[in-house]
BAROGU-420552 format. One record per residue (C-alpha): x, y, z; residue number from 1. Coordinates in pm, 1 decimal, decimal comma. Last residue first. Layout:
[[X Y Z] NUM]
...
END
This chain:
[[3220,3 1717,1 1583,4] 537]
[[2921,8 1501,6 1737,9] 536]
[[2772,1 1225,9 1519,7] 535]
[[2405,1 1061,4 1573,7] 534]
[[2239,8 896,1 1267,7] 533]
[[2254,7 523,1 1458,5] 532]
[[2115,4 681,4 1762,8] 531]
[[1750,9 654,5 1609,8] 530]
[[1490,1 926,4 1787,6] 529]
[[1157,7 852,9 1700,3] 528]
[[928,0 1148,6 1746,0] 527]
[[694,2 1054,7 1420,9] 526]
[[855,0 1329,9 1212,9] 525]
[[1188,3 1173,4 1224,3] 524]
[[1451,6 1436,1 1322,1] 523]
[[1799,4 1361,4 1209,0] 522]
[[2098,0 1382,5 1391,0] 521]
[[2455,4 1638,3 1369,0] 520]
[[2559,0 1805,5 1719,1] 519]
[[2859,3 2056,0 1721,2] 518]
[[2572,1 2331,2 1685,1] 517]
[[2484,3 2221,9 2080,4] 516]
[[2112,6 2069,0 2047,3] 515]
[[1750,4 2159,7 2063,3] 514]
[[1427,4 1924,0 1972,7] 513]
[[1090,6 2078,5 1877,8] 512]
[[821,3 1873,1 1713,5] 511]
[[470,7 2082,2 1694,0] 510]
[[187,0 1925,6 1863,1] 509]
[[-86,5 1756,0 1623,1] 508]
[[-387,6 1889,3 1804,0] 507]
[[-683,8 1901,3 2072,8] 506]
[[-933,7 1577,2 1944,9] 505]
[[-1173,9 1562,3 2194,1] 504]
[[-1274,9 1196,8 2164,3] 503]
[[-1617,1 991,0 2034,6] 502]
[[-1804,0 1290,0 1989,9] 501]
[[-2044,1 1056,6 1795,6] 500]
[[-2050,5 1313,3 1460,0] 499]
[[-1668,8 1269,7 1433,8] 498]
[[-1657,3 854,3 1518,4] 497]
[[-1903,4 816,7 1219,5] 496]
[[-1734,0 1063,1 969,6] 495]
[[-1436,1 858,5 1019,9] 494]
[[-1564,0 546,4 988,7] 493]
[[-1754,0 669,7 664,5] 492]
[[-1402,8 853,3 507,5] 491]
[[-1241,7 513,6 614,5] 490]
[[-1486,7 289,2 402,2] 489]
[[-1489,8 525,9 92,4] 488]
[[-1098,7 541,3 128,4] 487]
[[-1099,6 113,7 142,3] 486]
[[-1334,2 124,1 -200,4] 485]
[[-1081,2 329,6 -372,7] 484]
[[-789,1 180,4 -277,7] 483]
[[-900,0 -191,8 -360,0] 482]
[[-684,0 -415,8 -87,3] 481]
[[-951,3 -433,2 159,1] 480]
[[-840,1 -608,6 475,1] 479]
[[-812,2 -386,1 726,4] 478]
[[-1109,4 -166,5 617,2] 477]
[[-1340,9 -441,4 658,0] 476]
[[-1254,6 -492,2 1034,1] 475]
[[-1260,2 -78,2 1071,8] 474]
[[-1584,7 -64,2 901,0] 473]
[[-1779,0 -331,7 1135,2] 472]
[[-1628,8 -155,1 1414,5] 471]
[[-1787,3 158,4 1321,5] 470]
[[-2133,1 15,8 1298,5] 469]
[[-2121,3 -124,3 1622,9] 468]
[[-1975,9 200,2 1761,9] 467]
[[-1792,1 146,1 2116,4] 466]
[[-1587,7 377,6 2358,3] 465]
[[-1407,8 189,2 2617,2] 464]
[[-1266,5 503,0 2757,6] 463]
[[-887,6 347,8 2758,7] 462]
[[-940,1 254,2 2384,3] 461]
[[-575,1 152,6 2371,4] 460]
[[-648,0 -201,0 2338,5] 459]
[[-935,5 -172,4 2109,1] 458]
[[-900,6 -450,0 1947,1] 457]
[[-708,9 -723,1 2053,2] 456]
[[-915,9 -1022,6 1877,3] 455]
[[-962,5 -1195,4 2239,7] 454]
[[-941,5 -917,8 2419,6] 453]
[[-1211,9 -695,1 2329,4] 452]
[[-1205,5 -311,7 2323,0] 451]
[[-1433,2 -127,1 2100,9] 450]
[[-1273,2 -0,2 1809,0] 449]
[[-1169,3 349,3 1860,2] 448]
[[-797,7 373,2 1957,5] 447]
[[-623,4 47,7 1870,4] 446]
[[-824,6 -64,2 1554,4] 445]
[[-911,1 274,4 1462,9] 444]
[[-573,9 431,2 1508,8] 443]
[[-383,0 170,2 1333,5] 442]
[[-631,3 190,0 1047,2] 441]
[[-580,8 515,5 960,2] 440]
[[-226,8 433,6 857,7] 439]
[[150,4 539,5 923,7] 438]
[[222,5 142,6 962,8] 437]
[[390,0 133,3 1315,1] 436]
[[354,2 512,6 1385,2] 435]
[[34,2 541,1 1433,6] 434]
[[103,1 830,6 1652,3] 433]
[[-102,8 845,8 1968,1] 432]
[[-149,5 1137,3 2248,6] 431]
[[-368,3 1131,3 2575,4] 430]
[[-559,3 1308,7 2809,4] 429]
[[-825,5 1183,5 3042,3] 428]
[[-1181,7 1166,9 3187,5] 427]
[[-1312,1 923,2 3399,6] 426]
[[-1022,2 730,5 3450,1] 425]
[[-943,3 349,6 3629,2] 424]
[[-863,0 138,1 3347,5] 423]
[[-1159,7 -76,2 3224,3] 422]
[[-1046,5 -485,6 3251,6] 421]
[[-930,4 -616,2 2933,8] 420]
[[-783,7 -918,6 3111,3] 419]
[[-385,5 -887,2 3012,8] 418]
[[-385,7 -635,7 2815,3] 417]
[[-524,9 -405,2 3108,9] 416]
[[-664,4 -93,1 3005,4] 415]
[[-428,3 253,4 3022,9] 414]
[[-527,9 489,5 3293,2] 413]
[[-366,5 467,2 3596,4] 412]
[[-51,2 266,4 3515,5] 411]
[[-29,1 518,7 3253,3] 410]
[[-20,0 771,3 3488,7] 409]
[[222,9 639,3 3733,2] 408]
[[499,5 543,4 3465,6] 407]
[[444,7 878,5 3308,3] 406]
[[508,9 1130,7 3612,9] 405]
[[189,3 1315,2 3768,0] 404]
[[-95,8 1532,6 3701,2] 403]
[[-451,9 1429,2 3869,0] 402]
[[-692,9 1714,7 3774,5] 401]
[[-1066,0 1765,8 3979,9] 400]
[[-1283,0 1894,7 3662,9] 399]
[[-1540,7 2110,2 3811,4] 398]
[[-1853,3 2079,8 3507,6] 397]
[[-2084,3 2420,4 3519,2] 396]
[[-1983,6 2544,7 3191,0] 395]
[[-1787,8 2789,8 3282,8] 394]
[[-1597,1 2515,9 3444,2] 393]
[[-1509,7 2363,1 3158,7] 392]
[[-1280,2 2615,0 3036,7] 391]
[[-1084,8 2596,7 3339,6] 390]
[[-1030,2 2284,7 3357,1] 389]
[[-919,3 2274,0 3005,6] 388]
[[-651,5 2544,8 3076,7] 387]
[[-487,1 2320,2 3345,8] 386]
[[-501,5 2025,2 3112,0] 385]
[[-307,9 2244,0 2830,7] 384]
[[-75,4 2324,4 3143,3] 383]
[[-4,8 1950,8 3242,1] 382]
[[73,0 1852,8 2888,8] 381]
[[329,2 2136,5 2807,3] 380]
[[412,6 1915,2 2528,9] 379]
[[353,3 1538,7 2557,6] 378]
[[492,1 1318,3 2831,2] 377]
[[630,4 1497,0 3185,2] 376]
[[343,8 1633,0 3359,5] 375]
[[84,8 1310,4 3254,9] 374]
[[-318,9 1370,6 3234,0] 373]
[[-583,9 1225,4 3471,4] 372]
[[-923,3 1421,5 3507,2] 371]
[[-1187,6 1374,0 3754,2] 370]
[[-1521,1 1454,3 3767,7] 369]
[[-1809,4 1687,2 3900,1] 368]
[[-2136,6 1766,3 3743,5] 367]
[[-2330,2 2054,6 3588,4] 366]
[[-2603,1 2183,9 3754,1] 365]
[[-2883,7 2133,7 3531,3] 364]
[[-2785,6 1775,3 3461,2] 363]
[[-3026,9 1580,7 3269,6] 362]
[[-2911,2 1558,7 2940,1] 361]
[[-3116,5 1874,2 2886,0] 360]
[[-2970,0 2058,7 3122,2] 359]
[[-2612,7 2004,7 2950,3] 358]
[[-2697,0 2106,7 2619,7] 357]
[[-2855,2 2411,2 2835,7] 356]
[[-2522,0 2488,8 2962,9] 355]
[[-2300,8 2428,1 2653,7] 354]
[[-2578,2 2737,3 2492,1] 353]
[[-2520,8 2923,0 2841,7] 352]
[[-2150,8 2877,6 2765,1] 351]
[[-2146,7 3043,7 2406,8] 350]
[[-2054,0 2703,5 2203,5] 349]
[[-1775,6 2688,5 2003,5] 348]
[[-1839,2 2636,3 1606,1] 347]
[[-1747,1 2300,5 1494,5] 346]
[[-1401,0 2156,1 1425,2] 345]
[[-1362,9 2083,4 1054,2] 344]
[[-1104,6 1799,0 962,2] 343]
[[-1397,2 1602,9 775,5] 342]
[[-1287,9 1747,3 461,6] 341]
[[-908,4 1623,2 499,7] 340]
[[-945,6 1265,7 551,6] 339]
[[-671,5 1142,0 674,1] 338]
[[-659,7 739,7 576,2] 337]
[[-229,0 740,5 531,5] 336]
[[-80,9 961,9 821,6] 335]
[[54,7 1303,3 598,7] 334]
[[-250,1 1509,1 758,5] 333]
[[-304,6 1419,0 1165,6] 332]
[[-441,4 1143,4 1268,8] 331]
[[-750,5 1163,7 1549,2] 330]
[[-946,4 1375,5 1367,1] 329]
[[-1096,7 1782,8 1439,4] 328]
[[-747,4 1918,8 1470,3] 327]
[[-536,4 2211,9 1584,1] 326]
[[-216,9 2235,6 1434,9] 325]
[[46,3 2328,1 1776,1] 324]
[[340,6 2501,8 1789,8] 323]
[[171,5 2868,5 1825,9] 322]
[[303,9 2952,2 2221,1] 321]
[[139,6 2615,9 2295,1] 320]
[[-10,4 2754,2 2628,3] 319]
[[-174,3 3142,4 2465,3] 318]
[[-205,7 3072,8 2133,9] 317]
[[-264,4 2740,3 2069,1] 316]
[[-451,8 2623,7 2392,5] 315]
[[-667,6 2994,9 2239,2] 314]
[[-725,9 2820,0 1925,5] 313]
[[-788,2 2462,2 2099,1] 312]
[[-1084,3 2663,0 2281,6] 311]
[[-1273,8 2366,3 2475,8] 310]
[[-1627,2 2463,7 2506,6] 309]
[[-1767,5 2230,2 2193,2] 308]
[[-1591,2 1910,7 2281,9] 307]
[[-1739,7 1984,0 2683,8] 306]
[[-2079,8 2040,5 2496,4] 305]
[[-2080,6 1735,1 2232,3] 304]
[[-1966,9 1467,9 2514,8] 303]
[[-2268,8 1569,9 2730,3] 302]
[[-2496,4 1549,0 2462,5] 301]
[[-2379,4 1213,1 2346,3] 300]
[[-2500,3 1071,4 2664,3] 299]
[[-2279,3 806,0 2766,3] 298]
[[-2017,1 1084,7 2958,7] 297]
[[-2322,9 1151,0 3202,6] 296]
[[-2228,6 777,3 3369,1] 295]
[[-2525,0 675,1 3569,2] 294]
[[-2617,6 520,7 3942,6] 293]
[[-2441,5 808,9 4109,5] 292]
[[-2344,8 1137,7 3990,4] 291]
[[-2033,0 1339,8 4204,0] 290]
[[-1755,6 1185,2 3965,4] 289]
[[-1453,8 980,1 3993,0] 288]
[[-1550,1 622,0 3973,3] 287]
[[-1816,3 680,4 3676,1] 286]
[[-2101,7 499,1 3689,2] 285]
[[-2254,8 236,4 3413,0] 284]
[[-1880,1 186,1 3311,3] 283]
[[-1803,9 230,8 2961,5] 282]
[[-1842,0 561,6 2844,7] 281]
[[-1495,8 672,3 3006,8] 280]
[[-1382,8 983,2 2873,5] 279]
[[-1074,2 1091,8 2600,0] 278]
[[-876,9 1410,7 2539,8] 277]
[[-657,2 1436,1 2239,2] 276]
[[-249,3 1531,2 2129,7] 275]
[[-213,7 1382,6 1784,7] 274]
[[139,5 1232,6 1741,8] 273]
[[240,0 1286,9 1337,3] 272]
[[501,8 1565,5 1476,1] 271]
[[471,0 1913,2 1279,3] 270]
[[846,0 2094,5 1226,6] 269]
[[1102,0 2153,3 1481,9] 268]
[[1453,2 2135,8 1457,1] 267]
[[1685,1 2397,5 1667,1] 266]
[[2089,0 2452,7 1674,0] 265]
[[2247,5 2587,8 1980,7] 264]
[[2596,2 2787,1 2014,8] 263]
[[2484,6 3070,4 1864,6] 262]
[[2186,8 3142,3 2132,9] 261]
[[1941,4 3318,3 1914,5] 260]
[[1712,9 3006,7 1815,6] 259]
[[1724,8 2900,9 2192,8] 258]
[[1572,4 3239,7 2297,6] 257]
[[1265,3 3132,0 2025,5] 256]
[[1230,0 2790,2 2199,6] 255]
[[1176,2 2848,6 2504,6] 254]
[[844,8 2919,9 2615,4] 253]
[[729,9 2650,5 2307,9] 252]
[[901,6 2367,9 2580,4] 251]
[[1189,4 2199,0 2403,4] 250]
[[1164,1 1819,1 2442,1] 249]
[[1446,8 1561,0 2294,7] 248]
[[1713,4 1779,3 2495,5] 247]
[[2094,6 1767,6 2292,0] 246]
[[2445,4 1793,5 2378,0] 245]
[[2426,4 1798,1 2796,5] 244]
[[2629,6 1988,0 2995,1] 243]
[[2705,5 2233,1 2735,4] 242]
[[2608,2 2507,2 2967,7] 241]
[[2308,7 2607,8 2695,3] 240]
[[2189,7 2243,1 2736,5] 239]
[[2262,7 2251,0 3101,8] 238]
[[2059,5 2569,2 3121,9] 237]
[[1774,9 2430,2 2915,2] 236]
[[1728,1 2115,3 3081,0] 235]
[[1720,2 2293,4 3429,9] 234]
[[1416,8 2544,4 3306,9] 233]
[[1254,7 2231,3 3158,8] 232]
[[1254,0 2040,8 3484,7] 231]
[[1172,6 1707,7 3458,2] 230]
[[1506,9 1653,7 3377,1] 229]
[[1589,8 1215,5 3265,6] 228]
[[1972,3 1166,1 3176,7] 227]
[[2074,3 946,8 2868,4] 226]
[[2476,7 878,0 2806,4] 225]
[[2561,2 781,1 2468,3] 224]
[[2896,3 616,7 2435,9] 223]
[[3178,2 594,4 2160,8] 222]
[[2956,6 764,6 1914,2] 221]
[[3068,7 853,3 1608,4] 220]
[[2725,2 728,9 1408,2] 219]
[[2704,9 602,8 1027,7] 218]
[[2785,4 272,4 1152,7] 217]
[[2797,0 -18,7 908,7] 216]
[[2531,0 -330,7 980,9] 215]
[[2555,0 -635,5 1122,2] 214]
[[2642,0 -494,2 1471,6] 213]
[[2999,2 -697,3 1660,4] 212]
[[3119,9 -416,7 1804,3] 211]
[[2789,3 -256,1 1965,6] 210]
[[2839,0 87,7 2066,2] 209]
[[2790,9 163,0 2401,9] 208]
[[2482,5 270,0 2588,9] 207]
[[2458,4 456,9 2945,8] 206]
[[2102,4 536,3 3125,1] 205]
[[2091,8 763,4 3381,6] 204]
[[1905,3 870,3 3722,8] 203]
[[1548,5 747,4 3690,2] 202]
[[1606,9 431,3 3672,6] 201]
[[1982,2 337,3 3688,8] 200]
[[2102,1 152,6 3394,0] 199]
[[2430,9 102,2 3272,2] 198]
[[2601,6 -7,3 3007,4] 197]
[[2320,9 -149,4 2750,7] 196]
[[2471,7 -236,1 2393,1] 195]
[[2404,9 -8,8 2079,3] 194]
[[2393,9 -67,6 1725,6] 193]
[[2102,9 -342,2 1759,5] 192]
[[2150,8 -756,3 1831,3] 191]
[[1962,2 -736,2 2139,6] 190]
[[2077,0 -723,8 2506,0] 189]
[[1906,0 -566,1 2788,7] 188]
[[1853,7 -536,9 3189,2] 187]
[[1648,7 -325,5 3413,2] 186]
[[1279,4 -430,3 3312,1] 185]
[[1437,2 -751,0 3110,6] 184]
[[1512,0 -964,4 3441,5] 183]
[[1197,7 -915,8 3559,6] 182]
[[922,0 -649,5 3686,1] 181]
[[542,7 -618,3 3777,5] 180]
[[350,3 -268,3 3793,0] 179]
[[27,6 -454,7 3695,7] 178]
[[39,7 -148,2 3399,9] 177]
[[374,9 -276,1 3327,9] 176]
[[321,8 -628,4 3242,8] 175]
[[666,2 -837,2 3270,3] 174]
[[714,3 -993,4 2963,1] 173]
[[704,4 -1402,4 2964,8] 172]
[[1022,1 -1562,0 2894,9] 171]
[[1253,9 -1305,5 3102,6] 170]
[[1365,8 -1596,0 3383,5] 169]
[[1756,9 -1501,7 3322,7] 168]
[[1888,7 -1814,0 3085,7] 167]
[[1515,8 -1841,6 2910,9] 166]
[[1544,2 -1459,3 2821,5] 165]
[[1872,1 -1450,5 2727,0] 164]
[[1881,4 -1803,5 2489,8] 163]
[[1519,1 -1685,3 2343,2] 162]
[[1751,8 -1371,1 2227,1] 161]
[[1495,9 -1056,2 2156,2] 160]
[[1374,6 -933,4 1869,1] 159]
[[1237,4 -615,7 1869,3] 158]
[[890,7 -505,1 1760,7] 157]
[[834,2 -158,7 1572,9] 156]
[[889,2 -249,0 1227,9] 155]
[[601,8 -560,3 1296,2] 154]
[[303,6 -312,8 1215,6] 153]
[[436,3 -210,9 852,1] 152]
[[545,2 -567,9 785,4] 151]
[[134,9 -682,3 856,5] 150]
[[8,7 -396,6 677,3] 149]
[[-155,7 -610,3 395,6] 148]
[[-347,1 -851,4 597,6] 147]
[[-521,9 -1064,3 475,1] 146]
[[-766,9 -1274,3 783,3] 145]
[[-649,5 -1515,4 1048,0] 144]
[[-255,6 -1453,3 925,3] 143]
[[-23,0 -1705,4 875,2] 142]
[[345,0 -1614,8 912,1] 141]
[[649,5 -1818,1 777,5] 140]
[[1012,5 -1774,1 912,4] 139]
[[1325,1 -1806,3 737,7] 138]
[[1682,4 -1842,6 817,2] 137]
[[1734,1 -2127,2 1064,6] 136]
[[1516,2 -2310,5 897,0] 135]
[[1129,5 -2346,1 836,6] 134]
[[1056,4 -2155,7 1156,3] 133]
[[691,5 -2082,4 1245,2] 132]
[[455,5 -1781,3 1319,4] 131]
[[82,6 -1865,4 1325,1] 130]
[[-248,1 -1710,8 1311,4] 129]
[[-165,1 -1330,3 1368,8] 128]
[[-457,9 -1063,4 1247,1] 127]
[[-437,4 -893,5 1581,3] 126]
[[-54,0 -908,9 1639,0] 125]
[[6,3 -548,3 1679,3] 124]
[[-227,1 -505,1 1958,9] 123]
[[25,3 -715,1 2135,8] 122]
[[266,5 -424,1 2241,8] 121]
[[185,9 -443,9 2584,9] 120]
[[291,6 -793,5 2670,9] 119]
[[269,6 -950,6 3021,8] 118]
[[119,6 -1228,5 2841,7] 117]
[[218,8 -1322,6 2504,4] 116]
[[184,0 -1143,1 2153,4] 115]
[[543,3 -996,0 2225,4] 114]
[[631,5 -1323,1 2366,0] 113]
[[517,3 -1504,8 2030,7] 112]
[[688,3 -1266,5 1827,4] 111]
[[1000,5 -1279,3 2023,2] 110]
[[1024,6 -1676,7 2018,9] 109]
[[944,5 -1754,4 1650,0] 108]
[[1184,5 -1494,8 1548,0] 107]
[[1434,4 -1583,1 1797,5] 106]
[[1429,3 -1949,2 1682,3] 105]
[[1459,4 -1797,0 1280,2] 104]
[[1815,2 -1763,5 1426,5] 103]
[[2081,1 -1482,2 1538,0] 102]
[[2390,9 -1640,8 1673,6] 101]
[[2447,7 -1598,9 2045,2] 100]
[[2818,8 -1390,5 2101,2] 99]
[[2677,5 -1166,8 2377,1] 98]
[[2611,1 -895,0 2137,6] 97]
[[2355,3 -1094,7 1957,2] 96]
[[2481,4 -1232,6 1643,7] 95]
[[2413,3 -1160,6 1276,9] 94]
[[2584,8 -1466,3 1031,6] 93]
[[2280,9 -1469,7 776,6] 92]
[[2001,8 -1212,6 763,2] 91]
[[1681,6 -1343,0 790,2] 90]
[[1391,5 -1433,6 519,5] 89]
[[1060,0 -1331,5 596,9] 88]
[[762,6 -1526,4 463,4] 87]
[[364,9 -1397,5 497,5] 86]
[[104,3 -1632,2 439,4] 85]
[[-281,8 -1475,2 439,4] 84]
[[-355,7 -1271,5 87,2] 83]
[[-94,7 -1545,8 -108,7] 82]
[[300,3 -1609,5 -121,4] 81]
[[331,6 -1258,8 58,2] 80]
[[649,3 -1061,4 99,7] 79]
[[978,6 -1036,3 350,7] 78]
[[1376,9 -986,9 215,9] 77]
[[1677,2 -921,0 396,0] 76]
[[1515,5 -961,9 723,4] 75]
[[1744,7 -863,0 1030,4] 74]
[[1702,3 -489,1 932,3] 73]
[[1499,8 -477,5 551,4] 72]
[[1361,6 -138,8 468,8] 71]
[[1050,0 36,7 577,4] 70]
[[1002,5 406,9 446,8] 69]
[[1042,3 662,6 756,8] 68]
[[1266,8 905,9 531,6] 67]
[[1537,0 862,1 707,0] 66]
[[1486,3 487,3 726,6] 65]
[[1248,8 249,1 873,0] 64]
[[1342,0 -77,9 1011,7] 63]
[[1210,4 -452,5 926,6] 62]
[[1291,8 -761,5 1098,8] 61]
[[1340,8 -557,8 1398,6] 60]
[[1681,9 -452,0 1611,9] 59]
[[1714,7 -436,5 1987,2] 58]
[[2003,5 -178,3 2116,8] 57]
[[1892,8 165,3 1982,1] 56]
[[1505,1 8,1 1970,8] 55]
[[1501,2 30,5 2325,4] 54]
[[1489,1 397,3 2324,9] 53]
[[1251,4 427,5 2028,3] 52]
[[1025,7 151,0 2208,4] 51]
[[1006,5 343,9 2540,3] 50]
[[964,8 690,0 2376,4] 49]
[[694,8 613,4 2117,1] 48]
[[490,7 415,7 2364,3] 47]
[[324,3 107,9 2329,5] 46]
[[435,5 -27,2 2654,6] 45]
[[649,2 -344,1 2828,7] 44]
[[750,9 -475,5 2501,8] 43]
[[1057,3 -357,0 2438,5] 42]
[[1195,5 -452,1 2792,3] 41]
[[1445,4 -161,3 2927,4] 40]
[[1185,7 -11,2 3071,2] 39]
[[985,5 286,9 3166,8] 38]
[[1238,7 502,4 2975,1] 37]
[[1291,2 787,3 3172,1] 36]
[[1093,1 1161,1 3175,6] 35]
[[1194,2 1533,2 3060,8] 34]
[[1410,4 1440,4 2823,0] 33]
[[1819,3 1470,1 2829,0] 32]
[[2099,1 1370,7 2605,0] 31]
[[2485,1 1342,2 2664,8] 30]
[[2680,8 1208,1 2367,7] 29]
[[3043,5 1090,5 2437,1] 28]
[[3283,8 1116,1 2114,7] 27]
[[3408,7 961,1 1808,7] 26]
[[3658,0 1092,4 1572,7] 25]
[[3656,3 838,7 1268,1] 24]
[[3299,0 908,1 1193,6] 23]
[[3385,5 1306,6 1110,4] 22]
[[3669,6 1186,0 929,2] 21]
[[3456,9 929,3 756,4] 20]
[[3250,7 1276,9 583,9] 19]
[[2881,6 1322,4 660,4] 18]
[[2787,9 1529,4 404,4] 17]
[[2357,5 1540,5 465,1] 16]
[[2333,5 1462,8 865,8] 15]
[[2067,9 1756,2 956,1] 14]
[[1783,1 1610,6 840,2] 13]
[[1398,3 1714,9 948,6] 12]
[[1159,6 1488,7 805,1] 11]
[[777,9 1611,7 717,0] 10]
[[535,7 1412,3 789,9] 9]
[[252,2 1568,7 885,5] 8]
[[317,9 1830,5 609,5] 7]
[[232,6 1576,5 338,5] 6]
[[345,8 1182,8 307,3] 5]
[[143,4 989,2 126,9] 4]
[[176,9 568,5 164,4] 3]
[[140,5 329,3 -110,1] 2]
[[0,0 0,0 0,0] 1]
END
C-alpha cells in the first residue's frame, strides 16, 4: 500500500555530508528528556519513547529509514506467497552482542512473547495465526484474515535472544500497567547498534556501541549517556552550559531564545502524534464523579458540549506559544486514511448554549469529575489540562486534575492487556502516533474499536468507547486491498466517530528538539529518535 506523506510528515535532516573523518573521531553524547524510559523490555508499553529507546540496542525484521520508508534490518527480504502467508527471510551470520547467533528461533520466540502475556505491544498481532521456523533463516506467518500492513506493524517489535530470556527468567514480559518487573525491566541485550552499560532508573542510562552490529555505523559515538530533567528550566541551562548535547523536548516558552543562542541549533516541524482528550463511556457509573447510578459521559450530549467549550485556538495561542495544528481527527494530515474534509471543528458554544446542552441531558447543575493527564509526556501537557479545567468550568462541570510522572499515569489509565479490565479514569488526556504502519487503520483498531481481548481491538481505547457500525468498518477496512473502495470505508468510519463525539481531538503538537551546533541527527517526524544517525564534531 502506497503511503502519502504531506506536512505531517515532514523529516527534518541535519546529517547530509557526513565525511569518515567526522565518523573516525568519536565522542560521548549526553541527552536529556523530561521523563525515563519505563523499561528496558521492548515490550512493556506502546509508547513512542520506550520503544525508540530500546530500539537503539534491539533490532526488527524490518526498520524504517530517514525518510520513515521500511527497509529490511534482520530480514533481507519479507512478501506474501498469497492474501494470508507472509515469509521473511533473515540475515545470515548476525549475532547478539553476547556472542548468540541470530536464528529464525528468535523470530518464532520474540513474536510469540510480544503477543504473550505480560505484553503491551500485542495489539500489533491482531490478524496473527501462526509464526513458524522453516530453517534457521526463514520464518512463515499465517494470518487469520489478509493482511496487507502486517510488515508495517512488525517495524516496531524487537527481537529478543530466546537463549537470554530463558537463561535469566525473562520468557514471559513483565506487564507494566500490573507494575510487575523481571530480568528484562532493568537489563538488555539485542543484536542493535548499541549495547546497555548502565542503567539506573530514573538517574541515567549509558549505551555503548555494539562491536559486533551487522550493519555499518554512520554514528561517532563511543557512548551515549541518557539523563531524565523534569525540569525544563534545568534542561535548558545545562543544554546552553554544554552539559548535555541535545534535549528531545523543548518547551514553546523556550524555543525562540534558543534560536538566538549561537551555540544551539533547533529542529522543529509538525510531529504525526495527535495530542486528544478521551472519557470513560463504559462503566454504568463513573468512579470519579459526584453522579451516582449513571455515567453523564454516555449521553452524546454531554460529550458534544465539553468538545464544543474547549478553545484549541486559544490552547494554541496562549499555552502552545503557536506550535500546535489544531485538529478535528484523530491522525493528523501526511498519516495514510486522513481525511481532509472532515477535519472541521465546529463552532464553540457560548456557555449558556453548553449549559442548556447540559440541562437537557439531565444535569442542570453541571457535574463533578476527575481528570488524569501526565506532567512529563507530551508538550506542556499539564498546562493544556490546566486550561481545560478551566474552560469547563464555565460550563458548570469542576474537573478535579490528577498530574503526575508517566509510569504512574499510565498505570492509571491505560486498560489491562492482560484481562481487558476498564482502566481506572473518567476523563483523560492522551497522544497516539500510528507510527507502526503510518495508517488510519492503526488508530481505529487500537484507539476506537471497542475493546475486546480476544481479537485485541481496542487495546488503547482506555474510555471503552464502542460504535457497532464503526467496528464493522474498521474490520473491513483492514483487509480491503482496492484503494478506492478502502478510502470510501475510512471517510464513513471517520465521519461516524466525528458526529459521535467519540474523543476531543486538541492537536498535532509541533516537534521541537535543541542541540549544541557541534551536534549532527535527524529528526523523524513521528518522534523517534535513532542513535545510529548521531555524530558530534
Amino acid at each position: 500500500m502506497k503511503l502519502s506523506f504531506g506536512r505531517g510528515v515532514a523529516l527534518a535532516v541535519v546529517c547530509a555530508g557526513l565525511t569518515v573523518s567526522s565518523i573516525a573521531d568519536a565522542k560521548t553524547f549526553k541527552w536529556a528528556n523530561s521523563g525515563d524510559v519505563s523499561s528496558m523490555d521492548p515490550y512493556a508499553r506502546q509508547e513512542t519513547f520506550l520503544l525508540t529507546f530500546t530500539a537503539n540496542i534491539y533490532d526488527a525484521l524490518v526498520r524504517r529509514d530517514k525518510d520513515l520508508k521500511l527497509e529490511a534490518s534482520l530480514a533481507t527480504k519479507w512478501g506474501q506467497t498469497d492474501p494470508t502467508h507472509w515469509y521473511f527471510d533473515l540475515r545470515p551470520n548476525v549475532k547478539f552482542s553476547d556472542g548468540t547467533p541470530f536464528t529464525a528461533d528468535d523470530v518464532v520466540f520474540s513474536i510469540n512473547r510480544a503477543n504473550g502475556p505480560g505484553s503491551n505491544v500485542n495489539g500489533n498481532f491482531s490478524t496473527l495465526k501462526s509464526i513458524k521456523k522453516v530453517n534457521d533463516l526463514r520464518v512463515e506467518v499465517e494470518t487469520s484474515v489478509p493482511d496487507p500492513l502486517l510488515a508495517d506493524k512488525w517495524a516496531s517489535i524487537s527481537i529478543m535472544s530466546k537463549v537470554w530470556c530463558e537463561k535469566n527468567n525473562a520468557v514471559q514480559a513483565a506487564d507494566m500497567i500490573k507494575n510487575e518487573e523481571n530480568f528484562a525491566t532493568r537489563n538488555a541485550m539485542g543484536t542493535g547498534p548499541f549495547m546497555l552499560k548502565e542503567r539506573k532508573a530514573g538517574e541515567k542510562t549509558i549505551l555503548v556501541p555494539n562491536p559486533t552490529w551487522w550493519d555499518k555505523p554512520v554514528h561517532n559515538l563511543t557512548e551515549v549517556i541518557f539523563t531524565p530533567v523534569p525540569n525544563a528550566a534545568t534542561r535548558i541551562a545545562a543544554l546552553k552550559a554544554g552539559d548535555i548535547d541535545m534535549t528531545y523536548e523543548v518547551p514553546p516558552a523556550d524555543t525562540e531564545s534558543l534560536k538566538k543562542d549561537a551555540n544551539i541549533k533547533v529542529l522543529e516541524g509538525p510531529e504525526t502524534r495527535v495530542v486528544y482528550l478521551g472519557f470513560d463511556q463504559e462503566r454504568d457509573e463513573l468512579v470519579e464523579s459526584n453522579v451516582k447510578g449513571k455515567n453523564p459521559y454516555k449521553d452524546k450530549r454531554v460529550r458534544e458540549a465539553m468538545f464544543r467549550s474547549i478553545d484549541v485556538e486559544a490552547i494554541k495561542r496562549t499555552v502552545m506559544r503557536g506550535q500546535s495544528f489544531p485538529t478535528m481527527l484523530m491522525v493528523a494530515p501526511g498519516i495514510n486514511g486522513y481525511t481532509k474534509d472532515l477535519d472541521k471543528r465546529p463552532a464553540m458554544l457560548k456557555p449558556e448554549e453548553a449549559k442548556k446542552m447540559l440541562a437537557d441531558a439531565g444535569y442542570p447543575n453541571g457535574f463533578e469529575t476527575g481528570m488524569d493527564c501526565p506532567n512529563d509526556r507530551y508538550v506542556n501537557d499539564e498546562k493544556i489540562c490546566q486550561a481545560v479545567v478551566a474552560m469547563l468550568a464555565k460550563i458548570g462541570i469542576k474537573v478535579n486534575l490528577r498530574a503526575q510522572t508517566r509510569s504512574l499515569y499510565f498505570a492509571k489509565i491505560l486498560r489491562s492487556t492482560a484481562d481487558g479490565k476498564p482502566s481506572n479514569t473518567s476523563f483523560f488526556m492522551l497522544g497516539w502516533s500510528p507510527a507502526t504502519t503510518y495508517d488510519v487503520h492503526n488508530v481505529f483498531e487500537q484507539l476506537i474499536q471497542t475493546p475486546n481481548i480476544k481479537t485485541k481491538k481496542g487495546l488503547y481505547n482506555a474510555g471503552g468507547y464502542s460504535n457497532p457500525k464503526f467496528d464493522e468498518l474498521a474490520n473491513k477496512i483492514e483487509v480491503e486491498t482496492d484503494k478506492a473502495k478502502r478510502d470510501a470505508m475510512i471517510h464513513e468510519a471517520t465521519k461516524i466517530y466525528t458526529e459521535d463525539y467519540a474523543y476531543i481531538p486538541l492537536h498535532q503538537q509541533a516537534l521541537v528538539w535543541a542541540m549544541r551546533k557541534n551536534v549532527d541527527l535527524v529528526q523523524p517526524a513521528d518522534n523517534t529518535f535513532p542513535l545510529r544517525f548521531v555524530n558530534v564534531k
